[in-house]
C-alpha positions in Angstrom: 0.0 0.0 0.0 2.8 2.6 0.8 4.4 2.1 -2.3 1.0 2.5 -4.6 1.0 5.8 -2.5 4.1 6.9 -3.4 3.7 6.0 -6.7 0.7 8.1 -7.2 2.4 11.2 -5.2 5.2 11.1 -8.1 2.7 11.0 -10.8 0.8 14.1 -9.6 4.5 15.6 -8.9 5.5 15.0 -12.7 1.9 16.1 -13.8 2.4 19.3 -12.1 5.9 20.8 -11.4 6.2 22.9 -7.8 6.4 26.2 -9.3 9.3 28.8 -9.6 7.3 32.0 -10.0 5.4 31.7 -6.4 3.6 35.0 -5.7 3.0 34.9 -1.8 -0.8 36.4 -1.8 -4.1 35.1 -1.7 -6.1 34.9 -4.5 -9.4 36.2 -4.7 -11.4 35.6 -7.2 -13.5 38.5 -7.6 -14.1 41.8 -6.9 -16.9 42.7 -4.3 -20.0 44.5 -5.3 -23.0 46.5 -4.1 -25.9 45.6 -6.8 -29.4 47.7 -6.6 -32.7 45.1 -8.0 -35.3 47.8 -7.7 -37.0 47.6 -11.2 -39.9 49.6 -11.1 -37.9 53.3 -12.3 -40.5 55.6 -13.2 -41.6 57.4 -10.3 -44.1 60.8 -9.5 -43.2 63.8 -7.8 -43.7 62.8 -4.4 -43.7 59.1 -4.3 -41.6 57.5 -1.7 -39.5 54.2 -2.4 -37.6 51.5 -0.1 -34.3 50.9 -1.7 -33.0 47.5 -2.3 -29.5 46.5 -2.7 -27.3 43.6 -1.6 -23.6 43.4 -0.9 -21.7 40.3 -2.4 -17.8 39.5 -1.1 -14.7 38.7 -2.9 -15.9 35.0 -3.2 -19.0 36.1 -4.8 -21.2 35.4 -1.6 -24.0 37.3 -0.4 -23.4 39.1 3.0 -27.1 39.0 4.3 -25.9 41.5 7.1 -24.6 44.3 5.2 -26.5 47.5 5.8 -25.7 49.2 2.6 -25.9 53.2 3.2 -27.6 55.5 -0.1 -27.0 58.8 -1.2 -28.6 60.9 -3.0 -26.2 62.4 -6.1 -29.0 65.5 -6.5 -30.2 66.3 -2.9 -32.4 68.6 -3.9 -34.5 66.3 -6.4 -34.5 63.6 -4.1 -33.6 63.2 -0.6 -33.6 60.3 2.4 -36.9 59.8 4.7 -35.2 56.9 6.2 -32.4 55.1 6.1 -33.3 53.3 2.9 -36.4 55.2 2.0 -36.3 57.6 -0.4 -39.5 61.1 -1.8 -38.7 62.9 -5.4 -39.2 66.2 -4.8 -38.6 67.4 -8.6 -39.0 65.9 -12.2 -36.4 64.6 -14.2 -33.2 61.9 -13.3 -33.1 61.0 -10.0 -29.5 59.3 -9.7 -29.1 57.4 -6.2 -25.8 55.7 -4.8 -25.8 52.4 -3.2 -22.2 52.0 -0.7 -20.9 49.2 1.2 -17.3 48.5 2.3 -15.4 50.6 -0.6 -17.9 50.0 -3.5 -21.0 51.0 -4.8 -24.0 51.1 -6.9 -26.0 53.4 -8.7 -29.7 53.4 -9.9 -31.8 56.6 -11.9 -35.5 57.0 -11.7 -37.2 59.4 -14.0 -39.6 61.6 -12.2 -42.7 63.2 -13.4 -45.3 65.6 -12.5 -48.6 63.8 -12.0 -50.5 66.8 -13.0 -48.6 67.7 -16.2 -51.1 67.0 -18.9 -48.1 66.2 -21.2 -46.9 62.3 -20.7 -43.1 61.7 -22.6 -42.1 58.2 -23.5 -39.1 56.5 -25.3 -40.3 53.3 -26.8 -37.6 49.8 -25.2 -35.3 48.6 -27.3 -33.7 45.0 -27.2 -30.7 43.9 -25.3 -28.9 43.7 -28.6 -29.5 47.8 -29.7 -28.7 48.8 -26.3 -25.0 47.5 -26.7 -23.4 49.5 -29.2 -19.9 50.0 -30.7 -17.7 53.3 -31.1 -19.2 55.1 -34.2 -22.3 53.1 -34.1 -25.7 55.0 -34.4 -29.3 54.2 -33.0 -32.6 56.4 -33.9 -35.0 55.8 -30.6 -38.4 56.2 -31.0 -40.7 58.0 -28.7 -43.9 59.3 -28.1 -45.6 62.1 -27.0 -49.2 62.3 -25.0 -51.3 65.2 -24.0 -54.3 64.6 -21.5 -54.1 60.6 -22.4 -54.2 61.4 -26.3 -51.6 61.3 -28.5 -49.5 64.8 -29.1 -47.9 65.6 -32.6 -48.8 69.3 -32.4 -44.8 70.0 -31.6 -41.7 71.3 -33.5 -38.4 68.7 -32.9 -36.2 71.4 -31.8 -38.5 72.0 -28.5 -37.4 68.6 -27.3 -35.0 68.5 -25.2 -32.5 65.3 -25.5 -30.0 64.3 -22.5 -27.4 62.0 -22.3 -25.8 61.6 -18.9 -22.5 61.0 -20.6 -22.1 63.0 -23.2 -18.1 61.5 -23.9 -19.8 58.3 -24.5 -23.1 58.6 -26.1 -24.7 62.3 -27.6 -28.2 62.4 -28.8 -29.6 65.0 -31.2 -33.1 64.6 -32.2 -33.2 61.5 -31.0 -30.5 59.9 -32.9 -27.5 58.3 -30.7 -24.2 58.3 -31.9 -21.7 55.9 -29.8 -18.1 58.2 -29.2 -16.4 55.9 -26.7 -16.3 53.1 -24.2 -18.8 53.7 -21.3 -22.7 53.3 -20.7 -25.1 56.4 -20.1 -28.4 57.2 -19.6 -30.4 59.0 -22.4 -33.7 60.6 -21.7 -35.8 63.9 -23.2 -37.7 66.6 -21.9 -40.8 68.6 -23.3 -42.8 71.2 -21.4 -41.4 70.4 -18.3 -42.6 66.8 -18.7 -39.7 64.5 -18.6 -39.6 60.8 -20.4 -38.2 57.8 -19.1 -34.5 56.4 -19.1 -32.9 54.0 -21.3 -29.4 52.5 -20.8 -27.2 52.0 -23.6 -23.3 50.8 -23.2 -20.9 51.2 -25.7 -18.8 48.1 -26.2 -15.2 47.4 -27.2 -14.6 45.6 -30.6 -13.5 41.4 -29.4 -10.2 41.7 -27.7 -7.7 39.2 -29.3 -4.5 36.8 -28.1 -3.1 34.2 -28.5 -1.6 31.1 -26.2 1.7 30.6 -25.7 3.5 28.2 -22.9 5.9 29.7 -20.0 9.2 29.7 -21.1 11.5 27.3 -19.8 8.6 24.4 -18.8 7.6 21.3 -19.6 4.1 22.1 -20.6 2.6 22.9 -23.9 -0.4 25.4 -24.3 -1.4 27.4 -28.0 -4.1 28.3 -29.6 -6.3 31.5 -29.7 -8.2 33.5 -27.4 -10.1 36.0 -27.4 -12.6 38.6 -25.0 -16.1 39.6 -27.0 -18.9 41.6 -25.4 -22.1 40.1 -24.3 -25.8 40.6 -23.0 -24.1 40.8 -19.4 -20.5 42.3 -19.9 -18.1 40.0 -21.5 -17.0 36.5 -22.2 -14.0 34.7 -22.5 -13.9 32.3 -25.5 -11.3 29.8 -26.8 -10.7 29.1 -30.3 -11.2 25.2 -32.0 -7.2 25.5 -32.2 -6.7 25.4 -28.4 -4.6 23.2 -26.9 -3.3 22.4 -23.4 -0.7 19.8 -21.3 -3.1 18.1 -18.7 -2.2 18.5 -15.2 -4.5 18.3 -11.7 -7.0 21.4 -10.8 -6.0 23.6 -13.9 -8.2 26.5 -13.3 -8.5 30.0 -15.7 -7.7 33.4 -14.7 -7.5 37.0 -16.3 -4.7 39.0 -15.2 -3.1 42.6 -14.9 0.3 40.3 -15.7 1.5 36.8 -16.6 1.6 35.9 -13.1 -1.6 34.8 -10.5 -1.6 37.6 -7.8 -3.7 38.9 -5.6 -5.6 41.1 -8.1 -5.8 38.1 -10.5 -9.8 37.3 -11.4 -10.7 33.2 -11.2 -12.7 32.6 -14.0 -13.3 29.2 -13.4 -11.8 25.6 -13.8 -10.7 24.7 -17.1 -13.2 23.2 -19.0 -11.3 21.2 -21.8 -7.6 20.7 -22.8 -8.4 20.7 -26.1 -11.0 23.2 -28.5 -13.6 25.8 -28.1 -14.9 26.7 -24.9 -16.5 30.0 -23.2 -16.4 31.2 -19.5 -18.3 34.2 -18.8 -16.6 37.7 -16.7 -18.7 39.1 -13.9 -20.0 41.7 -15.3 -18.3 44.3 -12.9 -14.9 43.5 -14.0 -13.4 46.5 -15.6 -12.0 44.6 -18.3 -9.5 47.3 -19.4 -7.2 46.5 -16.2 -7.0 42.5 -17.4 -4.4 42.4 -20.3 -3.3 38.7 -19.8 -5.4 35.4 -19.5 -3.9 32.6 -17.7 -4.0 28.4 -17.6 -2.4 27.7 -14.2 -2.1 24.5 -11.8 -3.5 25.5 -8.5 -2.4 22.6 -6.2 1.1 23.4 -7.0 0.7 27.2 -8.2 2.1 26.7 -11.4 1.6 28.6 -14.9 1.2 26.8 -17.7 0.9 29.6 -20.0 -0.8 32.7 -21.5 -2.4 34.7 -23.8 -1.6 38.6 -24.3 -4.7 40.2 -24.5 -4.2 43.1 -26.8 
């Protein structure tokens, strides 16, 4: 018996060499988050809502306990009746701030006045026309009411078109034009009535690289890889010419360099040695910071290669 244990020790040993890069810190696999669910956003002068947000950890788990604390960005349009309970006090955006432990959250609600006879809205659009590239260009739609009856008695240049990012999305006439990365918040305004908000995020094109092993090892890893934007943020997808060395626990990261640190983002365990395969990035990952995906041995914290992400 001791020697089939030995024997089997040595196998893992060869399958996955003790590494000579160690980084000394722990790895997290995530960075925490405060996330706001209230869904109902269109909101009267005067109404009062209870806030909802929840706190996850670095491990992705849900502190039940966390009192997250809210701010108002524009005190004098909104402003706190409780400690989560929120009046609108004046029409338009209503921006609130969700904190907990270093991060935060924010959530808009368009107000109106109840007793405006003029009601604005801009028709949805899919998940798809919402998620635009840099140059990109979108013509909303929208309607106009006046006393519950439809309102076309108005010249174009009286409405009033906002984008709360004007760097990353402008609006004339309705038309949005994408400028850079970002999301923002586009809304209009006509005799003092004020529509509702739509969110539309400007995407990078995919983000390509390609595998190559750590120099100096015993390991082989190639293929292609590359970061394309999604319903939910972003993906991570290998190409049908992937190819990897097995080895015990190989797990994938993204990373600010070709080394697992602290800051590195655990992405999951490697699904196949060999072909296409997709792991999706939480969707508060500011993917700009990761430059370098990683296939790395976690029992015995060792790289088996990378992909520059450029």
């Amino acid at each position: 018996m001791r020697y089939t244990l030995l024997i089997i020790l040595a196998f893992i040993l060869m399958s996955c060499d003790v590494a000579t890069e160690y980084v000394d810190e722990e790895i997290m696999s995530r960075p925490a988050k405060v996330q706001i669910s209230n869904s109902d956003l269109n909101k009267n002068i005067g109404d009062t809502v209870t806030l909802n947000g929840m706190y996850f950890d670095t491990l992705g788990i849900l502190d039940s306990i966390a009192l997250i604390t809210w701010n108002p960005i524009n005190p004098e349009q909104s402003s706190l009746v409780s400690d989560n309970q929120i009046i609108f006090n004046q029409s338009g955006l209503a921006q609130i701030e969700g904190s907990y432990n270093g991060v935060s959250d924010t959530i808009s609600f368009t107000i109106s006045d109840a007793n405006n006879p003029f009601k604005l809205e801009i028709s949805e659009i899919s998940m798809e026309e919402s998620m635009l590239k840099t140059s990109d260009s979108l013509l909303l739609t929208y309607e106009i009411t006046k006393n519950s009856s439809p309102f076309e008695d108005f010249e174009i240049e009286d409405i009033s078109w906002t984008s709360t990012d004007s760097n990353v999305i402008s609006i004339e006439n309705g038309l949005i034009t994408a400028k850079s990365t970002g999301s923002a918040q586009i809304y209009f305004e006509y005799e003092s009535a004020f529509s509702n908000s739509i969110e539309v995020k400007v995407t990078p094109e995919a983000i390509m690289g390609e595998f190559e092993k750590r120099p100096n090892s015993g390991y082989s890893l190639s293929g292609s890889a590359s970061i394309i934007p999604n319903a939910d943020g972003y993906e991570l997808s290998f190409g049908s010419d992937f190819s990897s060395s097995n080895g015990p626990a190989l797990v994938v990261y993204l990373s600010e360099s070709e080394q697992v640190t602290g800051s590195s983002i655990l992405l999951g365990n490697l699904i196949s040695t060999k072909g296409e395969q997709t792991y999706n990035i939480p969707s508060n990952i500011d993917i700009e910071k990761y430059d370098w995906v990683i296939v790395h041995c976690d029992p015995f914290n060792v790289t088996f290669g990378y992909a520059n992400m450029k």
